[in-house]
KOLDOGU-148996 format. One record per residue (C-alpha): x, y, z. Coordinates in steps of 0.001 Angstrom, whole numbers, padded with zeros to 6 digits, always signed. Each point is the difference from the previous one (the first is absolute). Layout:
% KOLDOGU-148996
XYZ;...
This chain:
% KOLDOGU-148996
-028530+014235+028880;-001309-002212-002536;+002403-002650-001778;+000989+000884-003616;-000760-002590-002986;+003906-000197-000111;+000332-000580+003832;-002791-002748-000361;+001537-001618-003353;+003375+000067+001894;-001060-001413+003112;-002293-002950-002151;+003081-000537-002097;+002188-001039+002919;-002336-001997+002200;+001009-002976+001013;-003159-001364-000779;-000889-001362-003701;-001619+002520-001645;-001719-000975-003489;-002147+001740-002554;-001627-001437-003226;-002146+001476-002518;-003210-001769-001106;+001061-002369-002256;+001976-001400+002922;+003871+001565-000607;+002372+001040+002131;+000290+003888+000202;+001338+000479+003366;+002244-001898+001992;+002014+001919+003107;+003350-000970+001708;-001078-001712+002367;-001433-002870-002825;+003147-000176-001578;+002356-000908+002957;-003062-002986+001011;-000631-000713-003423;+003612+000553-001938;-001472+001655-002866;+001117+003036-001205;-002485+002496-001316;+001206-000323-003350;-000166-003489+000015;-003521-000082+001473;-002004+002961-000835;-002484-001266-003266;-000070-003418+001048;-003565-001602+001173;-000356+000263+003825;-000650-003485-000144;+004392-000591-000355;-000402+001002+003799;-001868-002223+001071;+000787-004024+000677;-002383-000669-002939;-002190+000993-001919;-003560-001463+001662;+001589+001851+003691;-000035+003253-002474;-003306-000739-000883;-000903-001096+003710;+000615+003276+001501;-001403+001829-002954;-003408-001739+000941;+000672+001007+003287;+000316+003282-000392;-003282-000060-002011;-002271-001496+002624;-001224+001321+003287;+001817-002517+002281;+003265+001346+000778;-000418+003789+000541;-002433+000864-002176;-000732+000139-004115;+002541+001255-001808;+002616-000452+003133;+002048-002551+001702;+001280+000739+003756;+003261-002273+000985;-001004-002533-002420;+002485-003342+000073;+001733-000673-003493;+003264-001102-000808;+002479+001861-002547;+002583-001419-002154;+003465+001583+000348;+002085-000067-003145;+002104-002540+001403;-002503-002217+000566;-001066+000686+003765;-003607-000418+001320;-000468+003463+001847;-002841-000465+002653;-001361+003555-000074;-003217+001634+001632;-001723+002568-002880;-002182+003043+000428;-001199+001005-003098;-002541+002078-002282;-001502-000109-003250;+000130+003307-001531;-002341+002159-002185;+000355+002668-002995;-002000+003080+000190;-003126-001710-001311;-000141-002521+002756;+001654-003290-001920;+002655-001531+001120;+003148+000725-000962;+002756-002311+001316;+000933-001050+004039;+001940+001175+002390;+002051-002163+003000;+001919+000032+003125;+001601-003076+001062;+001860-000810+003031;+002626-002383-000356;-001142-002830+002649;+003597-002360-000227;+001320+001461+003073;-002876+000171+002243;-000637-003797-001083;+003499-000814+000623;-000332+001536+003903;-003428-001715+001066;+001438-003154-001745;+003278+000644+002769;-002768+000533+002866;-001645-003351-000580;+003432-001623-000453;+000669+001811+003631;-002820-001045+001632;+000960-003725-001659;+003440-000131+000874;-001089+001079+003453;-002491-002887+000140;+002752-002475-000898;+003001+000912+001679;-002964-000484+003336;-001189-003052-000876;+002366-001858-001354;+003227+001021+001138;-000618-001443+003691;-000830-003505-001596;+002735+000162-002636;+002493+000359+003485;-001315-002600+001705;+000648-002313-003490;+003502+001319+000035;+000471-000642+003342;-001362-003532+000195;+001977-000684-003230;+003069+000861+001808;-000652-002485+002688;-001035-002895-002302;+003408+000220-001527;+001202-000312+003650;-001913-003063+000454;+000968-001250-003480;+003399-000125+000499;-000235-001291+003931;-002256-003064-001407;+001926-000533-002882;+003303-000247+001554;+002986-001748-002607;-003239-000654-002646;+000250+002483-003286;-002803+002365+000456;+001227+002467-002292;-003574-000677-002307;-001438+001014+003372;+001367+002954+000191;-000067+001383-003381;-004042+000179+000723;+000216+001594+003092;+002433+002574-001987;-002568+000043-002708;-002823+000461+002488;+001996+003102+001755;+000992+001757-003317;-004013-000060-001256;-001085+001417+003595;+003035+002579-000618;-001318+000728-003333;-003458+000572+001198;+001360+002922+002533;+001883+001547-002405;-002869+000428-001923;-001955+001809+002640;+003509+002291+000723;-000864+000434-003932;-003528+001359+000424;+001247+002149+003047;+002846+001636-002130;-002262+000666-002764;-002351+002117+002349;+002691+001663+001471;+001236+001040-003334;-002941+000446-001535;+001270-002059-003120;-001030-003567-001075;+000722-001803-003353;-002262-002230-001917;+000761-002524-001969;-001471-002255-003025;-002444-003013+001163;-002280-001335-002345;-001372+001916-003016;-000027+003389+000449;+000111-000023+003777;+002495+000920+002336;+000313-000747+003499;+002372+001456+002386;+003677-000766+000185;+000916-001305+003882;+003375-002037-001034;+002296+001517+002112;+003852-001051+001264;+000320-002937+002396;+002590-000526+002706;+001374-002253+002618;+003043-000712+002374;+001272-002934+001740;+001786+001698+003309;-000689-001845+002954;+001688+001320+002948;-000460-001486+003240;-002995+000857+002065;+000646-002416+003091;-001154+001112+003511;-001121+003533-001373;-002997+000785+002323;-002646+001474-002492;-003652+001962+000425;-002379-000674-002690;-002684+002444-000384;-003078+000053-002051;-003608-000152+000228;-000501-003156-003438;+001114-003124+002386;+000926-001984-003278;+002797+002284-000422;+000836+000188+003761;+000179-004259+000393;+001666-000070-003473;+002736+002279+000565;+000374-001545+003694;-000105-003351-001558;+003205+000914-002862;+001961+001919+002801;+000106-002727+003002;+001472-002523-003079;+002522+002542-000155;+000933+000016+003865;-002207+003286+000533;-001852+000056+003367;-003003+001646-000985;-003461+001397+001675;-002888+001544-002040;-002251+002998+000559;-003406+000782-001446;+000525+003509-000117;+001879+003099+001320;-001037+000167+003781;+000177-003887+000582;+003733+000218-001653;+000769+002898+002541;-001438-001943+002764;+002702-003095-000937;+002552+002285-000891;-000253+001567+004021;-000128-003801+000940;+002822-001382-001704;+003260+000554-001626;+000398+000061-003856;+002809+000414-002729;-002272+001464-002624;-003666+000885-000855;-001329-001005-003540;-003363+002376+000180;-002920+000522-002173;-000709+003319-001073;-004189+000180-000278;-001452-001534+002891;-003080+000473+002663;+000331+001194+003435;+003634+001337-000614;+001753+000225-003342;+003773-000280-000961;+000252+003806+000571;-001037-000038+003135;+001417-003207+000817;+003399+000861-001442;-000273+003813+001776;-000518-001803+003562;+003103-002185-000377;+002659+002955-001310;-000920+001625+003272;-000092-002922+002233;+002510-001724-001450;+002162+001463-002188;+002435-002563-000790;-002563-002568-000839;+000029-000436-003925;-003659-000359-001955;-000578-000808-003556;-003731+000771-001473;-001970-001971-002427;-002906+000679-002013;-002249-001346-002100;-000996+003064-001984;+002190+001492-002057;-000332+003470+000544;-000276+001792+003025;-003236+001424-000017;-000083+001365+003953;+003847+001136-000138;+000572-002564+002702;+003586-001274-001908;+000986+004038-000918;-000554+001162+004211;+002077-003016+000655;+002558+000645-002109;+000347+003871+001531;+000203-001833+003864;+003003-002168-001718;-001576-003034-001373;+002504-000878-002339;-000167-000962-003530;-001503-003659-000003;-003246-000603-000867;-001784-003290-000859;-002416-000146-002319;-002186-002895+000246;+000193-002868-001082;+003592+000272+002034;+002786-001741-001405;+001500-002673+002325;+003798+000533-001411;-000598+004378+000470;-001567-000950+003452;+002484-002100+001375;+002846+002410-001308;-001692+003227+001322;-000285-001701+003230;+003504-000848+000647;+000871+003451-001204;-002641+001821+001994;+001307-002449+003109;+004072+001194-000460;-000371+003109-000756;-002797+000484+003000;
């Protein structure tokens, strides 16, 4: 059964699309629902007015009205998901993708136009979160791993600082190395920022220079100063980047630590068989055998032996950290770059209550 002109008119009036209609000298004689919750106009206030109060200005009105009068975007007379912007009555640049049609009185001249528009904000807004995925992911890879090792080697330079400096003031000294650890601390939280935002699927901008905005990372920063003892704890240090393995193994013998290093999964099983350990600090993405795997071999080898996992990513893309969790992995979970303080406490913890 056919629609009837009411159905139609009621199912064009609440569209969610913008729906407008002019006459031929260009005003407004139609404008649905769905145009007044993008736009904020009411039809009252609206209806009369010159199409152009739409648009972002007047020469974009006039733009797509020389569209729609060539051949090169549908067809004469036409446009087919033409880009224009609209101006809300607040102010907003609406990105919106038009279809519309001239249209003609019985003798064949025109008579006024015509449009659907789709409001394009949120589909912007989601491809802009897919490249700031794919970014994030990019980062948190490459520079997480390097941003450890600078943490790591940091940690140890104070070591050294205060062993060479012995009764001499090298407080100056140390305020850079602080300085140094809180800009490398700033720098991950940014990337946690970018990861968040994804996960959300909500980011902020914020005013730069001149009309444009950039992206607001700041985020909070944090710290701690624990340091428990670590002395003669027997430690496995897995993962396949060797600057974090030697790092790490570098800041836990200055604690006391006795520790051996892995490149991946099946050579930390191997030493694990071999040896006796207190704890296993475990990478979670790795060739050959990853933390999953790794971590599922242990709990049913040996059960009582306590592992902590690590990763450079910040999302866990393979479920590797979620299947761990259901075997009993409990809840600690580095994040690269890994905080010496948070290592060194989660150690001794994982160690006594082992």
């Amino acid at each position: 059964m056919p629609l009837s002109k009411e159905k139609l008119e009621g199912l064009i009036s609440r569209s969610t699309d913008i729906i407008v209609a002019t006459d031929r000298r260009g005003r407004i004689i139609y404008y649905n629902d769905g145009a007044s919750r993008s736009m904020g106009y009411t039809q009252d206030e609206i209806l009369g007015s010159f199409v152009a109060t739409v648009y972002a200005d007047v020469d974009e009105a006039k733009r797509v009205m020389r569209a729609m009068r060539g051949p090169d975007h549908g067809g004469s007379g036409i446009v087919e998901t033409f880009q224009t912007t609209f101006l809300s009555k607040d102010g907003q640049h609406i990105p919106v993708a038009m279809s519309a049609t001239i249209t003609y009185d019985e003798s064949g001249e025109p008579d006024g136009t015509i449009g659907y528009a789709k409001d394009l904000r949120e589909i912007l807004r989601k491809d802009k979160l897919a490249t700031l995925g794919e970014v994030a992911v990019g980062l948190s890879h490459e520079i997480n791993n390097p941003l450890a090792v600078i943490l790591n080697l940091l940690d140890l330079l104070a070591r050294d600082i205060d062993e060479l400096a012995g009764e001499q003031d090298s407080s100056v000294e140390f305020e850079r190395l602080h300085g140094m650890r809180r800009e490398v601390t700033r720098i991950s939280s940014i990337l946690n920022r970018l990861e968040e935002m994804v996960e959300n699927q909500r980011y902020e901008t914020t005013k730069y220079i001149g009309p444009t905005r950039m992206i607001d990372l700041r985020g909070p920063r944090s710290g701690s100063s624990d340091e428990p003892d670590l002395k003669d704890i027997r430690i496995l240090v897995v993962d396949d980047d060797m600057g974090i393995c030697r790092s790490i193994e570098e800041m836990l013998a200055a604690e006391g630590c006795v520790v051996e290093t892995a490149g991946d999964g099946a050579e930390g099983l191997r030493k694990i068989e071999s040896s006796n350990f207190d704890v296993v600090l475990t990478d979670v993405v790795m060739p050959e055998m990853d933390g999953y795997e790794l971590y599922s071999a242990v709990r049913e080898r040996y059960p009582d032996l306590p592992i902590l996992m690590m990763t450079a990513f910040h999302y866990d893309k393979d479920h590797i950290i979620k299947r761990s969790k259901l075997k009993g992995l409990k809840d600690v979970l580095f994040k690269k770059p890994v905080d010496p303080d948070r290592l060194r406490r989660v150690i001794r913890e994982a160690v006594d209550h082992g």
